[in-house]
N, C-alpha and C positions, 0 to 999 in steps of 0.2 A: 517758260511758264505760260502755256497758253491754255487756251480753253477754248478755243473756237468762236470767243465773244468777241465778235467786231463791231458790236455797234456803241453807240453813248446812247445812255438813256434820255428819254425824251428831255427838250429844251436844252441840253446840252451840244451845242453845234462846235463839230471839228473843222476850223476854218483850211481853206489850202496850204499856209504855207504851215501849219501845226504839224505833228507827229504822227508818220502813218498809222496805220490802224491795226497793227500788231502793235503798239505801243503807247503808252498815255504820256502826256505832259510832265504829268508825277513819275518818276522814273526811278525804279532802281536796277533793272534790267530789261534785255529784251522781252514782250510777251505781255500778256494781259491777264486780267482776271475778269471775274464777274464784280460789281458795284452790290455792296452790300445793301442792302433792305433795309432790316432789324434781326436783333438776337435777343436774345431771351436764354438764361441757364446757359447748359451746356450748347445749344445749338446756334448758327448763324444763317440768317436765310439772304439768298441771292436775289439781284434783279433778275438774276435768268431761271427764278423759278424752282431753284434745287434749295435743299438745304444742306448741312452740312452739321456734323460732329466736331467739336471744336477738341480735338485729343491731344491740341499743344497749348492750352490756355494762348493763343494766341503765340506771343515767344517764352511761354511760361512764366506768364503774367496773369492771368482772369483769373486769380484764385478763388474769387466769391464768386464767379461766374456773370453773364451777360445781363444788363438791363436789374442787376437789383433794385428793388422797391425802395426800400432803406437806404443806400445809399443814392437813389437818383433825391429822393425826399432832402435828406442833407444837402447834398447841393443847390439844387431849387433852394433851399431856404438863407442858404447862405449868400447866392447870388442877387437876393432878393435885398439885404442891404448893404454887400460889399460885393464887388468885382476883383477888385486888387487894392492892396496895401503896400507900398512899398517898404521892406522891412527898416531900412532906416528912419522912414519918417513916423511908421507905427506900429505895433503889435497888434496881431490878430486875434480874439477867441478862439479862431480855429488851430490856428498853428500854436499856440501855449497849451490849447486844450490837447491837441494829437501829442504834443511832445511828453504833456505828463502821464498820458496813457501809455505812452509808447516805454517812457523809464522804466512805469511799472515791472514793463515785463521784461525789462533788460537784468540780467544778470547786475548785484549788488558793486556801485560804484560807477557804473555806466551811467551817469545824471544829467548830460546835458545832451542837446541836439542840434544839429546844423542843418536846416532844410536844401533840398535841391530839385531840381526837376528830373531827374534821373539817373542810372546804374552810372555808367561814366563821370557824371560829374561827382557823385557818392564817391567812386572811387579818387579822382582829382582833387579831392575833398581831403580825403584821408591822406593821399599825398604829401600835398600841400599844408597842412597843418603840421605831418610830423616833421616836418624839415622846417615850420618856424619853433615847432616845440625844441627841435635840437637848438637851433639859435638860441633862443630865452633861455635853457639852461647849460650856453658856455660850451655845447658839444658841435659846432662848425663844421667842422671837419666830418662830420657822419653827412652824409646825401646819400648813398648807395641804395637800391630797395631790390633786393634780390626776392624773386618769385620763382614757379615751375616752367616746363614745359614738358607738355603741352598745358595751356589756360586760356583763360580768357576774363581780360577785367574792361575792357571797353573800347570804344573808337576815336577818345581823344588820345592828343597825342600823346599825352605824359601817362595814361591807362593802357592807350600800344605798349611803349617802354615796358609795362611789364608784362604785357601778354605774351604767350607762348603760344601763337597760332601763326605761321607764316604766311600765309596768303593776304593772310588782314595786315599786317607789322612790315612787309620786306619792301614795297614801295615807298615805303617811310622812314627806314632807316639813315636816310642817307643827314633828313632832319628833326632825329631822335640822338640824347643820348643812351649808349647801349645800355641796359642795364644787366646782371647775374643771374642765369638761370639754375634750377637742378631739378633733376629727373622728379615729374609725379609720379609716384607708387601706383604702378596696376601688373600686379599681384595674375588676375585673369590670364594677360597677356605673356609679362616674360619673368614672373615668378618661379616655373618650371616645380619642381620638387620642393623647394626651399618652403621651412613652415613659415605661414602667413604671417605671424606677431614679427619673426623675426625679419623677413623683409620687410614688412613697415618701417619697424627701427633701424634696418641700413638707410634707407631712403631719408627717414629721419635726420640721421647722423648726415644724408648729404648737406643739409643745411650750417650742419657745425664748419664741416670739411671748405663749403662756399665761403663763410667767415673769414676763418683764418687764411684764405686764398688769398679775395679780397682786401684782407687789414680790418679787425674790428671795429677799428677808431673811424674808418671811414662808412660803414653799414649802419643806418638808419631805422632801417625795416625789414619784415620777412611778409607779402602780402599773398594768402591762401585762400581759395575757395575750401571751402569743410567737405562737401560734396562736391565732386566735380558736375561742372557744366554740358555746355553744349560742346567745347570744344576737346572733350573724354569720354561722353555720352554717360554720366552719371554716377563717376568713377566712386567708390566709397573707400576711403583708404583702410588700413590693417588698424585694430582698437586700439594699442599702444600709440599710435601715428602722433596724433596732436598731443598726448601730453607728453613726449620727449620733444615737439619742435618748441610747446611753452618754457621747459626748461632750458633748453639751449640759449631761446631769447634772452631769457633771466638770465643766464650763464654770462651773457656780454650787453647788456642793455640796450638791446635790440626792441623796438614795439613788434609787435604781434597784431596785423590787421586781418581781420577775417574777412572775407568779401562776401558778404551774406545778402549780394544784389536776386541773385535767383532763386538762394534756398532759403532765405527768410519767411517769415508770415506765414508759418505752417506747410510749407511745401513739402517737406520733409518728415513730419508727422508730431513736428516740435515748433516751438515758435520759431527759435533760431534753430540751425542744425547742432550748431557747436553743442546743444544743449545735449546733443546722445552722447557726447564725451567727458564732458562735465570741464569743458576749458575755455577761460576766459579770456580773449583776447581784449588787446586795449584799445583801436579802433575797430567799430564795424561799419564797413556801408549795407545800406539797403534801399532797393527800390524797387522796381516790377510788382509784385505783390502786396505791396504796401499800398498803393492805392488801385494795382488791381486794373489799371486799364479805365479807370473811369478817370482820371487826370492824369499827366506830368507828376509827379512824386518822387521824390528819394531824402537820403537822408545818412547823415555820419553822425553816429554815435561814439562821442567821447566823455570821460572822467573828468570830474571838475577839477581835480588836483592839476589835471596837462591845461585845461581851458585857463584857468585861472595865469599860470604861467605864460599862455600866450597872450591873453590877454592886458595883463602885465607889463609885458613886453611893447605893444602900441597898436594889439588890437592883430583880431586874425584877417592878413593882408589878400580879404578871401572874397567871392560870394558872384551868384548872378541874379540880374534884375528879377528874375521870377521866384527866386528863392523864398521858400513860406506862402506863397502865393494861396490867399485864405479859401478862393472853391476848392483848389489841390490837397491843403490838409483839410476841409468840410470832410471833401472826399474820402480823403483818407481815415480820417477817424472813424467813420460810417463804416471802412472796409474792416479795418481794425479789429471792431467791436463784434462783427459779421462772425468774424476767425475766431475771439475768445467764447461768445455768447451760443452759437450755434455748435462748438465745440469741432470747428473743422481742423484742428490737428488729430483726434482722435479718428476722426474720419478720412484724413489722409491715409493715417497707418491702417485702418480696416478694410478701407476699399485700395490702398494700395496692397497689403495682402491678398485681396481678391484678383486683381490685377497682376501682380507678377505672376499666381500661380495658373493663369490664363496666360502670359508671354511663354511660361517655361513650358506648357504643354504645347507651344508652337516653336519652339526650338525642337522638340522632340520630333516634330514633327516635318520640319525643316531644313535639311542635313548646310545650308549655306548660313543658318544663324550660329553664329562659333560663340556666342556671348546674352545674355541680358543681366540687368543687374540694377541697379539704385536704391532707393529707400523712399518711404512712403510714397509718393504720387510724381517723385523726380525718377523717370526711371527710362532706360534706354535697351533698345534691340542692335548689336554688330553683326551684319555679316560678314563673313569668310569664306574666302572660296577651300581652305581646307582647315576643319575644326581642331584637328591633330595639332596641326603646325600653327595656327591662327592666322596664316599669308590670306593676304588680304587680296581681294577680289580685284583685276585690271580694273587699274581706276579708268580706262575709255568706256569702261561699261556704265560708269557711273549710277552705280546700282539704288544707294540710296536717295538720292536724287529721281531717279525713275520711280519707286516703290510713293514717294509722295504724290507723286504725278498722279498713279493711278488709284491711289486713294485719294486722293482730291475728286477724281472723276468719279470714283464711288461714296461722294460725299461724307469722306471721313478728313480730319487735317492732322495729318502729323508735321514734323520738324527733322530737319536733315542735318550732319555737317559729317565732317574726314575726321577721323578719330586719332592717327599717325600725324598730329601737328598738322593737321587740314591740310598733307599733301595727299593721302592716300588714306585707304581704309574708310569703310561707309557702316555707318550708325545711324538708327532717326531716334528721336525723341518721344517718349508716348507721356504724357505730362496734362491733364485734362485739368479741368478746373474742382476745387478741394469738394465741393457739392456735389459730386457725380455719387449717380448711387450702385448699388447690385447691377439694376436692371442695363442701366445705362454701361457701368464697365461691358457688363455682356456683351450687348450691341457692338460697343466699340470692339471688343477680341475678335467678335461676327466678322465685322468688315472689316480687321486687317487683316482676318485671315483669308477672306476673299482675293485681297490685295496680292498676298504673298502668295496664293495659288498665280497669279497674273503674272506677276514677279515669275515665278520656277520654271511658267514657260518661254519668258524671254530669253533667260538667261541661259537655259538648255543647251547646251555645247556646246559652252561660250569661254568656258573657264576650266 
């Protein structure tokens, strides 16, 4: 990840024995970036003077987009007579206020809320709580949480356990337990002939088949993204899909957790995604978009009927220090109000319409894009090195990995990951913030297609 920016911005001095000057203090690989400025909307501007299209809301998070007015006002005023509360010793206006906004729009019996500071812990959240709800009701012997692969629910360890992304998960195995996977449904890839409803429902069915493998008695949970993520590039499964995996759960008294860390808050052109299916799961986490990048935010959503019993029981043996942390829900409810009032799921699905039918005319036009696809504003481009067969491009090319680079350098941001269980196969992400309008989708198709012109010459008799 370079950019040719060596220097630190003024008054910031890189002592001798610090980190050379391909790389910062802050580290998550080799390479640098530019020092951001300010953003505003959809755009982010550099210390080095460019600006930039923000086309990945960040990691598809900035759903209301950069520097809102309203939302920076909420905070300011909330910092103005609380910094932090810590939840045991007080409750917030802001964290009771976000939570009963929040129920609102939760699908009926979803009533209570568990604050957190992000997707990971949402999910460790949800975890965690069903396996004291098994305790409280006499069911011990359930621990098991079987999910897909490929997925992706986070970087602790107990949200590794159920990711289905290998590169993130295989250094950690060794202090993980394993937990049960089964195939995601994508239909795109190795559906071949077979009609779509009815592969859903085999893949479906693989969840019944994982049950009885494992022993019911010992299965806990079934933990799903509704929309696939980053690590399926925005997979949508067959229409039948979730409501044969609800039944199945009801079939053995399995919970149902949605993971609704990235396609919540309208991302998907609904509040929740589940809502295109009309199914209810009994935990959801959410975070990213829920407060959108202007705080730490997340959140697990459960039914008072399980709360109650866990509570009951001596209290949910849960929580971290910043949990509810009242500027994170100020924020949050600011961000909230942004998505129902402004109507940005409506404008998810319109400008996400205007948006795919822009990706798909660059598939057309692209003989190495073998794929696009998602729903409302979560949506992904795969390349292939042959569309027929979908074989995926030598991953030393590391194709989508480069395609960023060079829309980075033409001030666009998109998002990359392996779509084959992040060993191989390259997808980016196009995921802008829910605000973007005509004009601005334009721009953005402008400069990936510039990109992917860039792209066709490297690649040129390479594959």
């Amino acid at each position: 990840m370079t950019t040719g920016v060596d220097t630190l911005p003024p008054g910031i001095k890189r002592a001798a024995h610090q980190a050379p000057a391909d790389s910062y203090l802050f580290y998550q690989a080799h390479g640098t970036r530019p020092f951001i400025d300010r953003a505003e909307g959809i755009w982010m501007h550099g210390q080095d003077g460019k600006s930039y299209m923000d086309a990945a809301s960040g990691a598809m998070v900035c759903n209301v987009g950069h520097s809102n007015p309203r939302v920076l006002a909420a905070m300011r005023e909330q910092m103005e007579r609380a910094t932090f509360a810590y939840r045991l010793q007080f409750q917030s206006e802001a964290a009771e206020g976000l939570a009963a906004e929040i129920v609102d729009l939760m699908p009926a019996g979803l009533d209570r809320v568990f604050f957190v500071s992000g997707g990971s812990e949402a999910v460790e959240s949800c975890l965690k709580f069903a396996r004291q709800y098994m305790i409280a009701t006499g069911q011990g012997t359930r621990y098991k949480v079987i999910s897909r692969h490929p997925s992706y629910h986070g970087s602790t360890l107990g949200a590794l356990a159920v990711t289905g992304y290998t590169p993130l998960s295989a250094p950690f195995d060794p202090m993980m337990r394993p937990m049960p996977k089964i195939a995601t449904p994508r239909h795109y890839l190795d559906g071949g002939a077979e009609d779509e409803d009815a592969y859903a429902l085999r893949h479906a069915d693989m969840l019944e088949e994982a049950i009885l493998r494992e022993g019911p008695d010992t299965v806990m949970a079934f933990i799903v993204e509704p929309v696939g993520g980053a690590s399926t590039g925005a997979v949508v499964p067959g229409a039948p899909y979730h409501a044969r995996i609800r039944e199945i759960c009801d079939k053995y008294g399995i919970l149902l957790i949605h993971d609704e860390v990235m396609t919540g808050v309208g991302r998907t052109g609904a509040f929740l995604a589940s809502e295109h299916w009309g199914v209810v799961p009994d935990l959801i986490a959410m975070s990213k978009g829920f407060a959108a990048g202007y705080a730490p935010l997340g959140a697990m959503i459960a039914p008072s009927r399980m709360v109650a019993k866990v509570l009951d029981a001596g209290g949910f043996m849960h929580g971290h220090t910043y949990a509810g942390n009242p500027i994170a829900c100020a924020a949050g409810r600011a961000v909230v109000r942004e998505v129902v009032e402004q109507d940005l799921c409506a404008n998810a699905r319109t400008m996400g319409a205007h948006q795919m039918a822009g990706l798909r005319a660059l598939k057309d036009e692209f003989p190495f894009i073998g794929d696009v696809r998602g729903l409302g504003l979560l949506q992904a481009v795969e390349f292939v090195a042959d569309r027929q067969t979908m074989r995926v491009l030598p991953p030393e090319l590391n194709a989508a990995a480069r395609l960023v680079e060079i829309a980075y350098e033409k001030g666009l941001i998109v998002y990359f990951r392996r779509t084959r269980g992040g060993q191989s196969g390259d997808h980016i992400m196009v995921t802008p913030p829910l605000t973007i309008t005509e004009n601005e989708v334009d721009t953005l198709l402008e400069r990936l297609r510039d990109s992917l012109v860039a792209l066709r010459k490297e690649l040129a008799g390479r594959y």
